[in-house]
C-alpha positions as a printed NumPy array, in Angstrom:
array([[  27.032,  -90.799,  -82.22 ],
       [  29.335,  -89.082,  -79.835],
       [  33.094,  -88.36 ,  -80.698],
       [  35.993,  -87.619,  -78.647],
       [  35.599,  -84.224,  -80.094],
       [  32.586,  -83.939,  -77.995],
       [  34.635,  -84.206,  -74.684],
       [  34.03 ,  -81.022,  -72.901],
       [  37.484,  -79.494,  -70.646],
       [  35.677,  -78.101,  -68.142],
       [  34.587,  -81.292,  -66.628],
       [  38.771,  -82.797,  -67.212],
       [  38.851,  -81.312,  -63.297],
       [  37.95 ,  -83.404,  -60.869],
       [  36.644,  -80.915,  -58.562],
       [  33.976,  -79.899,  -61.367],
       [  33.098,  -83.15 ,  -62.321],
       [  32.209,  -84.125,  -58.864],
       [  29.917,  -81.046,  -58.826],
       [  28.117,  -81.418,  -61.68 ],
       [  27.724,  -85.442,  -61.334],
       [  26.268,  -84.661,  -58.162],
       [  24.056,  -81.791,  -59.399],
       [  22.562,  -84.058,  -62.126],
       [  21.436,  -86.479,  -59.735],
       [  19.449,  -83.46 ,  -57.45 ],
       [  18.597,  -80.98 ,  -59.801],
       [  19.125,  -78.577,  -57.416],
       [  21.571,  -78.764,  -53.391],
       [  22.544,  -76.049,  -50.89 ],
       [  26.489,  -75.233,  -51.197],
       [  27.233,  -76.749,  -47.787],
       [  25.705,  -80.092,  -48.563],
       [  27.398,  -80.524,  -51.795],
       [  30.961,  -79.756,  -50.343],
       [  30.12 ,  -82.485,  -48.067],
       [  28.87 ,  -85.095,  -50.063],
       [  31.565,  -84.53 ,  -53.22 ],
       [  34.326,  -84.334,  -50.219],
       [  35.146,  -80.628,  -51.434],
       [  36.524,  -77.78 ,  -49.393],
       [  35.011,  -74.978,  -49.451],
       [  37.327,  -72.824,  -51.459],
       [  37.725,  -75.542,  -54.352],
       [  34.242,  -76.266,  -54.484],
       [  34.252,  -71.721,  -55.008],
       [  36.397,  -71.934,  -57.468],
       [  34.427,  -75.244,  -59.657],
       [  31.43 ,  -73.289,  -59.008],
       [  32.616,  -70.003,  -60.332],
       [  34.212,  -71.922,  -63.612],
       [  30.727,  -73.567,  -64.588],
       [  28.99 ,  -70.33 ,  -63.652],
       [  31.104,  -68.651,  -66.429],
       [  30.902,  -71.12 ,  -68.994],
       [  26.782,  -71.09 ,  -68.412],
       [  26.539,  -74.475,  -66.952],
       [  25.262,  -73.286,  -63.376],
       [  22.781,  -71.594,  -61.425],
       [  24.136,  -69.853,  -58.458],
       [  20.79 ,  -68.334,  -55.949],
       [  21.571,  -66.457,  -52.907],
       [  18.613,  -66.394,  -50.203],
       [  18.471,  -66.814,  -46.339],
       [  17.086,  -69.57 ,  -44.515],
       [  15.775,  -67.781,  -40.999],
       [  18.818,  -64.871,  -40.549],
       [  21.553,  -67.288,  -42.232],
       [  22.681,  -66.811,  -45.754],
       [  22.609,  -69.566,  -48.059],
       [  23.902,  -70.489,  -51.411],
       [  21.837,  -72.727,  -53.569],
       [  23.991,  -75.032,  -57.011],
       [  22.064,  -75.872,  -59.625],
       [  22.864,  -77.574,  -63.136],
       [  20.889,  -75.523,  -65.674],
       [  19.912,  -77.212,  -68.984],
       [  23.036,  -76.467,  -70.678],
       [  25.229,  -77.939,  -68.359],
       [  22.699,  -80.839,  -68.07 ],
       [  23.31 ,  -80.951,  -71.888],
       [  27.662,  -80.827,  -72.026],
       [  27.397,  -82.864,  -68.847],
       [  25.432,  -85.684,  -70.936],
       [  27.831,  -85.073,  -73.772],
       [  30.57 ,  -85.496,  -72.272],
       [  29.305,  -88.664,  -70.655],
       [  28.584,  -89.95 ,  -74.039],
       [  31.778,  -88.969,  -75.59 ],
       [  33.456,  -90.979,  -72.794],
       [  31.057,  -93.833,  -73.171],
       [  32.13 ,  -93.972,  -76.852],
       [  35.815,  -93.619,  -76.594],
       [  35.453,  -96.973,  -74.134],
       [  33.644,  -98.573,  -77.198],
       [  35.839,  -97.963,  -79.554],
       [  39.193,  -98.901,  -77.415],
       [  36.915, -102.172,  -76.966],
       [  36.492, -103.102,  -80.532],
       [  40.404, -102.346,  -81.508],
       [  41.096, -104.496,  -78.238],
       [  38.677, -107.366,  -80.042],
       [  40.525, -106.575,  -83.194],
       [  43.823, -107.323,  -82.354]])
């Protein structure tokens, strides 16, 4: 069972969150699109990407499409793996506020 231990800091920005929520419905989205659809500029989304790059939780790919360079996100089993922890962790803090709230 998940514990609040298990919630993971990286995803306490917003910015990140968004990007990796996104990510682990695609599996994988071109930088551009997910700035657009997580409503992210372009330097914050940089700087989430860059964070979970670090930590392990993303692969970055460079390529062109035609002459025009590209940058392709995706969440790499790791990430996948805090992400789901983290969801869990959260999922189980709302259970247990919900059976001291049935308590009392």
């Amino acid at each position: 069972m998940a514990t609040v231990e298990a919630l993971n800091e990286l995803f306490a920005s917003l910015p990140r969150l968004k990007l990796v929520a996104f990510l682990d419905g695609c599996g994988e989205a071109e930088f551009l699109v997910v700035a657009e659809m997580c409503d992210l500029s372009k330097p914050t989304l940089s700087k989430a990407v860059t964070t979970l790059e670090n930590a392990g939780y993303l692969d970055v790919t460079k390529g062109y499409v035609g002459r025009r360079p590209r940058t392709w996100l995706a969440l790499n089993r790791r990430g996948r793996a805090a992400y789901h922890d983290h969801l869990a962790a959260l999922a189980a803090l709302t259970r247990k506020s919900m059976e001291i709230a049935r308590e009392s």
